[in-house]
LUMMARMI-61511 format. One line per field, with one value per residue (C-alpha): residue number from 1; residue in one letter; chain; y, x, z. Coordinates in steps of 0.02 Angstrom, whole numbers, always signed. Layout:
N
num = [NUM  ...];
residu = [a  ...];
chaine = [A  ...];
y = [Y  ...];
x = [X  ...];
z = [Z  ...];
This chain:
313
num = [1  2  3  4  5  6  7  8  9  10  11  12  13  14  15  16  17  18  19  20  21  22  23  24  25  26  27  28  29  30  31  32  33  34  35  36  37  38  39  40  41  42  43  44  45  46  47  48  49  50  51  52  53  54  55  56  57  58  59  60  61  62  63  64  65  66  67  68  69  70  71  72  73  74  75  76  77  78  79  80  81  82  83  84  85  86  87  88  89  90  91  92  93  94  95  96  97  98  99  100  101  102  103  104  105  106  107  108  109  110  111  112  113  114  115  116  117  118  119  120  121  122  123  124  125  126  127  128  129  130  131  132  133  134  135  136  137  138  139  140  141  142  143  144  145  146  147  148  149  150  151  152  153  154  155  156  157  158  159  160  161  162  163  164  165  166  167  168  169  170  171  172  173  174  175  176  177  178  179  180  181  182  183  184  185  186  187  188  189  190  191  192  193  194  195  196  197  198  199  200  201  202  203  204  205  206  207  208  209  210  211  212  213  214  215  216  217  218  219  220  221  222  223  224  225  226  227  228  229  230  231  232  233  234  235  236  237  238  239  240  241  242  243  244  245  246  247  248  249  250  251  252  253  254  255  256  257  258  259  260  261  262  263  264  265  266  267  268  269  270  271  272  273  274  275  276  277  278  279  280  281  282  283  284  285  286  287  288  289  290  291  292  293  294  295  296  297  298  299  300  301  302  303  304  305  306  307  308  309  310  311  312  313];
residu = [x  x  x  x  x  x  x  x  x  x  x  x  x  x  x  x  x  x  x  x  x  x  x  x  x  x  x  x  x  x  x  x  x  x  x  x  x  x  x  x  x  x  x  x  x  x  x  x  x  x  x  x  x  x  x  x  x  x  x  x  x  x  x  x  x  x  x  x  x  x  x  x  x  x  x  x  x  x  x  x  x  x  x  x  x  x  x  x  x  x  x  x  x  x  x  x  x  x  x  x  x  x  x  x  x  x  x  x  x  x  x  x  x  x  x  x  x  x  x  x  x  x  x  x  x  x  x  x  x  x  x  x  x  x  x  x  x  x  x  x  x  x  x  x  x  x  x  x  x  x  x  x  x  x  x  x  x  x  x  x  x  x  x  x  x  x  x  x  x  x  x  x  x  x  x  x  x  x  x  x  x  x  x  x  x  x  x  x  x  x  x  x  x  x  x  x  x  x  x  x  x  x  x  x  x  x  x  x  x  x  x  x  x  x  x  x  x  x  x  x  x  x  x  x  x  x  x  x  x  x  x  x  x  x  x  x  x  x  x  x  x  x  x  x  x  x  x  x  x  x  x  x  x  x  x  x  x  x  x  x  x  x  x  x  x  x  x  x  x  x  x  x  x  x  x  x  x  x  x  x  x  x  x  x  x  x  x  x  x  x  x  x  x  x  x  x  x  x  x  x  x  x  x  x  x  x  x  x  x  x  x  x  x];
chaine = [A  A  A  A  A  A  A  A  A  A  A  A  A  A  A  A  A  A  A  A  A  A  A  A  A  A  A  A  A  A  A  A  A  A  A  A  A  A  A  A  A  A  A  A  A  A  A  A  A  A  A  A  A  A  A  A  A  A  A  A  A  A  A  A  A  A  A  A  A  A  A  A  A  A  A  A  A  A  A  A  A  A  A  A  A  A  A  A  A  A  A  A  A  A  A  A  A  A  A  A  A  A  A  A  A  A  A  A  A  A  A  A  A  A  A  A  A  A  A  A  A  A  A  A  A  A  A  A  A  A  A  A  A  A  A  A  A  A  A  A  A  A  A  A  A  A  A  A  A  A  A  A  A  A  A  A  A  A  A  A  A  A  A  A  A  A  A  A  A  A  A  A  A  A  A  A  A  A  A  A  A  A  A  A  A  A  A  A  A  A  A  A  A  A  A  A  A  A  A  A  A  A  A  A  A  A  A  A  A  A  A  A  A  A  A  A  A  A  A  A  A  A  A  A  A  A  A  A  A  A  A  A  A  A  A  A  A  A  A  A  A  A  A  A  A  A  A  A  A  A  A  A  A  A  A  A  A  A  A  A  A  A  A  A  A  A  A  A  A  A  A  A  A  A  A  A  A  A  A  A  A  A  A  A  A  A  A  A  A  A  A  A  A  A  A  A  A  A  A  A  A  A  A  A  A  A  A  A  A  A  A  A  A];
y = [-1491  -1375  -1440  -1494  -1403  -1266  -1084  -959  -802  -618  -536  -551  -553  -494  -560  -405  -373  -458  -552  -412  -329  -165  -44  -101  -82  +73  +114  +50  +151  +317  +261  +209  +360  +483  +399  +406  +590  +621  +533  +609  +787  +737  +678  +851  +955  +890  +898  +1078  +1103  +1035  +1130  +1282  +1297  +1328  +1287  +1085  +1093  +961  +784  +702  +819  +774  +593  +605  +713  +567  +450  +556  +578  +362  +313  +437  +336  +179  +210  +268  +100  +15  +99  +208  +24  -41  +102  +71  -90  -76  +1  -93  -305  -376  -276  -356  -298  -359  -480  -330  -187  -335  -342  -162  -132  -265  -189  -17  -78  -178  -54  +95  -51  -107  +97  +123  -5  +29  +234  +187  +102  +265  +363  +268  +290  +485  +462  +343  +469  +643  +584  +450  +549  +745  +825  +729  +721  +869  +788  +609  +660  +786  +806  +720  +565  +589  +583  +429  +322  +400  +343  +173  +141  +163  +62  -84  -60  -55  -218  -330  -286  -324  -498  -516  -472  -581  -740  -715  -668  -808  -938  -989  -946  -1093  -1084  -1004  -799  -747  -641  -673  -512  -319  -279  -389  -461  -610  -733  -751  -734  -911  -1007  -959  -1023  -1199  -1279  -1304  -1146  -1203  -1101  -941  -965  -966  -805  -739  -799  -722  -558  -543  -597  -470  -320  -359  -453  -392  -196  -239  -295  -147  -25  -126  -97  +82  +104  +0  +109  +272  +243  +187  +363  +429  +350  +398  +618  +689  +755  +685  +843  +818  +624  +698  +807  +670  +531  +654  +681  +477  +450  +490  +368  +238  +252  +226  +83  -10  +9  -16  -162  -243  -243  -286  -454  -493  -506  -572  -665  -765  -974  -986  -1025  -1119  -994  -843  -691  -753  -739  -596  -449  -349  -352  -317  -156  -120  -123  -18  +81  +119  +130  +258  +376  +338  +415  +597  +610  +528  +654  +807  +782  +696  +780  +972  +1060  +998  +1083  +1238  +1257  +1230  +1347  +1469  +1454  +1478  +1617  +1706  +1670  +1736  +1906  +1901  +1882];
x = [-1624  -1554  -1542  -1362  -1234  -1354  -1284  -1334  -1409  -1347  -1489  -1702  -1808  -1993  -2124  -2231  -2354  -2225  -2368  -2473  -2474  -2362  -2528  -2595  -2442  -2435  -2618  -2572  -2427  -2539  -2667  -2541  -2433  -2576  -2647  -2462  -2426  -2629  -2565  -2395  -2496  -2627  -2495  -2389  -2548  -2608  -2429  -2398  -2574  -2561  -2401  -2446  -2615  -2597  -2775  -2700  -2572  -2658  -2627  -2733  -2659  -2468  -2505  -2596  -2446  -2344  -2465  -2438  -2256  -2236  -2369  -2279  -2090  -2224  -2255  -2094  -2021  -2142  -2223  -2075  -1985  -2153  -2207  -2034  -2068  -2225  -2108  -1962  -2026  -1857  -1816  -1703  -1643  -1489  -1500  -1439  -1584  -1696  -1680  -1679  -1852  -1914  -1844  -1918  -2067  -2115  -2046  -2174  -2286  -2289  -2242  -2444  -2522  -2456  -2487  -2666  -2695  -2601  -2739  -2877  -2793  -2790  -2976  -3018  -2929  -3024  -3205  -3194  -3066  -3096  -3035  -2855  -2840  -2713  -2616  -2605  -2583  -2440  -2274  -2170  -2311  -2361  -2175  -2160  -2306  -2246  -2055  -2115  -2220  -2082  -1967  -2088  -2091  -1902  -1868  -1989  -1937  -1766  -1822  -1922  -1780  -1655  -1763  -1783  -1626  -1529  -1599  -1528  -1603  -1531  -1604  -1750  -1716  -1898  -1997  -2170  -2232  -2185  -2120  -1992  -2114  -2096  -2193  -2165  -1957  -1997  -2062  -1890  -1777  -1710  -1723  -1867  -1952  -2073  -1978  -1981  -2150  -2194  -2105  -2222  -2365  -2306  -2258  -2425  -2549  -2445  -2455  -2642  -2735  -2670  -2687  -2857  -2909  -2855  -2942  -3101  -3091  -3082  -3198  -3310  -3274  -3310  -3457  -3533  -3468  -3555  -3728  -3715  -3717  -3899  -3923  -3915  -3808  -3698  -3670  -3660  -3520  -3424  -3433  -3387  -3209  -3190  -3255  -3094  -3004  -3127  -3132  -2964  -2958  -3062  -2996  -2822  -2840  -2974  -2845  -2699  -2777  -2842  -2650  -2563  -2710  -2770  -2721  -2543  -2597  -2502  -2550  -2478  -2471  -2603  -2733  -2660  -2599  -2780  -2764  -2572  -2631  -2777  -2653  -2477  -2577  -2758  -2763  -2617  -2720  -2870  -2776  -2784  -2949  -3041  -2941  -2964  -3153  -3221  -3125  -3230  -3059  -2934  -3057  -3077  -2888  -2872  -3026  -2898  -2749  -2809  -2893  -2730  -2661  -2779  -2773  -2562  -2597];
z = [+3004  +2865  +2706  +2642  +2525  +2494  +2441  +2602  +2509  +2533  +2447  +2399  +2279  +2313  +2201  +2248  +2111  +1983  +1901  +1846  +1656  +1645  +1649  +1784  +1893  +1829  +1878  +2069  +2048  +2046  +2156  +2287  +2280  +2286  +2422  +2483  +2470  +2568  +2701  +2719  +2683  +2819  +2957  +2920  +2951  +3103  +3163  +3127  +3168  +3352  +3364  +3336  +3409  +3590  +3617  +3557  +3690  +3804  +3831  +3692  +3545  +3617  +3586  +3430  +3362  +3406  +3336  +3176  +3183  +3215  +3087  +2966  +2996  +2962  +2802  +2743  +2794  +2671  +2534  +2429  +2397  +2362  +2254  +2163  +2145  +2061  +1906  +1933  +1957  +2006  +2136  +2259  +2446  +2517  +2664  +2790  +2709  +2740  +2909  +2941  +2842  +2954  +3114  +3090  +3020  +3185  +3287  +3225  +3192  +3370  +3420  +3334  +3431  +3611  +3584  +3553  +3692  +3776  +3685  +3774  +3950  +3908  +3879  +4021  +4141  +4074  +4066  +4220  +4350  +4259  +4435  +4449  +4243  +4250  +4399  +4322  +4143  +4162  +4043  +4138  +4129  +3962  +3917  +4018  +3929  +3737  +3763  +3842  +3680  +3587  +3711  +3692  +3469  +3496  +3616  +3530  +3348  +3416  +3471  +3298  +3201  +3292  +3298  +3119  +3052  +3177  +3024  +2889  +2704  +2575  +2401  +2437  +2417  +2335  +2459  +2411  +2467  +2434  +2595  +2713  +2849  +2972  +2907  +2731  +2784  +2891  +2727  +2635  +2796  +2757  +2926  +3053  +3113  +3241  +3394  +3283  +3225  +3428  +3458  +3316  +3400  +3582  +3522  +3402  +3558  +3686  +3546  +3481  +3607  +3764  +3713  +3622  +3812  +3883  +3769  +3801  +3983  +3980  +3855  +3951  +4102  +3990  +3917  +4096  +4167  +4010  +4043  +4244  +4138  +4137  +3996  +3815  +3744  +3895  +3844  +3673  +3675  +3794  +3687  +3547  +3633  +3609  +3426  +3315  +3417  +3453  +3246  +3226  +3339  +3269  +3088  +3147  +3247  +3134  +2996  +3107  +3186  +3003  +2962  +3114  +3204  +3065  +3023  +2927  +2747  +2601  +2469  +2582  +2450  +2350  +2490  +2575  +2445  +2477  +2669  +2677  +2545  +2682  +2811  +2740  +2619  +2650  +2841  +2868  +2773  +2882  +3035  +2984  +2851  +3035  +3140  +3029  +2973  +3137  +3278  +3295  +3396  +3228  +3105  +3225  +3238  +3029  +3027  +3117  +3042  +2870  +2933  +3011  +2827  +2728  +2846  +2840  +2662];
């Protein structure tokens, strides 16, 4: 039952890192937004990179530009409000800018998650079915399984957003957090929140644990195709083709299921700030430094564009 002759709120508050001394917001501040600007740097590089380079025009290059481009709208969502934040405490968002940072923030969110598992069919498919890869992983396909990634981001954030949203918030109108997110928006609503904290459940186990199991099978199916190859360099320079991915997986859905997975607690922002920082700060960037240093055909194609520069120059 809501609570009775209580004042609905229009706007937020987020508590964000409210409690900390001026200097060191300010040092976050500079540590955030450099780590910021490497990402945003990183992401435009491999972009233009993978663009450019005909030699990146295959399958696994088109999704990882859209990995890029998605993880890219991810952090703009989040981290200019929080980096604003860190030098301006009371920063409030008005109840409609709420909802829309959460929308687009589960949409790329879940966008990330689903493309990954795409990433892991692209690599199932070339190193178990190499003959037929060109056949089944065509434009028209590989357009297919990007747009229904994004399809999937869009129609559960919608059903996020309007579970959420459809409750009422009384007195309560601090966001303990820097970012609007689901669960801390359920501890402000005034009335029971047991059917939305279900839907949170739902959605969390269909994006995390059912895509988690998927890119287990076909990595289990890879590396047995792998072992069945003769030679060591052969297995080698196989597994090689998997290991920027297989990286990123496991960073991104470590963190993720660390955040979403995990017991509700009482003490919500207390415990949580570090992994939320992991999560919308720290493992963006990890998506292009693994790409660029681990992946051999990125740093060839760098290797050649700064090349053609330095000759035009």
């Amino acid at each position: 039952m809501s609570k009775p002759n209580s004042t609905f709120v229009t706007e937020f508050l987020f508590e964000g890192f409210s409690s900390f001394q001026w200097h060191h917001r300010l040092a976050l501040f500079m540590v955030f937004l450099t780590l910021y600007l490497i990402t945003l740097s990183g992401n435009v590089i491999i972009i233009t990179i993978i663009r450019l380079d005909r030699h990146l025009h295959t399958p696994m290059y088109f999704f990882l530009s859209i990995f890029s481009i998605s993880e890219t709208c991810y952090t703009v969502t989040i981290i200019p409000r929080m980096l604003f934040g860190l030098l301006s405490p009371q920063q409030t968002i008005s109840f409609q800018g709420c909802a829309a940072q959460l929308f687009f923030y589960l949409t790329f969110g879940i966008n990330n998650c689903f493309l990954l598992v795409v990433m892991g069919y692209d690599r199932y498919v070339a190193i178990c079915n190499p003959l037929r890869y060109s056949v089944i992983m065509g434009k028209t396909t590989c357009l297919y399984l990007a747009s229904g990634s994004l399809g999937i981001g869009l129609g559960m954030a919608i059903v996020q957003v309007t579970s959420v949203f459809g409750l009422p918030f009384c007195d309560g109108f601090v966001i303990p957090h820097f970012f609007c997110d689901v669960r801390p928006l359920l501890k402000l609503s005034c009335t029971d929140t047991i059917a939305n904290e279900i839907i949170n459940f739902v959605v969390s186990v269909c994006v995390l644990i059912l895509p988690m199991c998927l890119i287990f099978i076909s990595y289990v199916l890879i590396i047995s195709t792998i072992l069945k190859i003769a030679s060591s360099e052969g297995r080698k320079k196989t597994f090689a083709t998997c290991a920027s991915h297989l990286t990123v997986v496991i960073i991104h859905y470590g963190c993720t299921s660390i955040v979403y997975l995990k017991p509700k607690s009482q003490n919500f922002w207390g415990q949580d700030r570090l992994i939320y920082v992991t999560y919308t700060v720290i493992t963006p960037l990890l998506n292009p430094v693994v790409y660029s240093l681990r992946n051999k055909e990125v740093k060839d194609a760098l290797h050649r564009a700064l090349g053609l520069k330095i000759l035009s120059s």
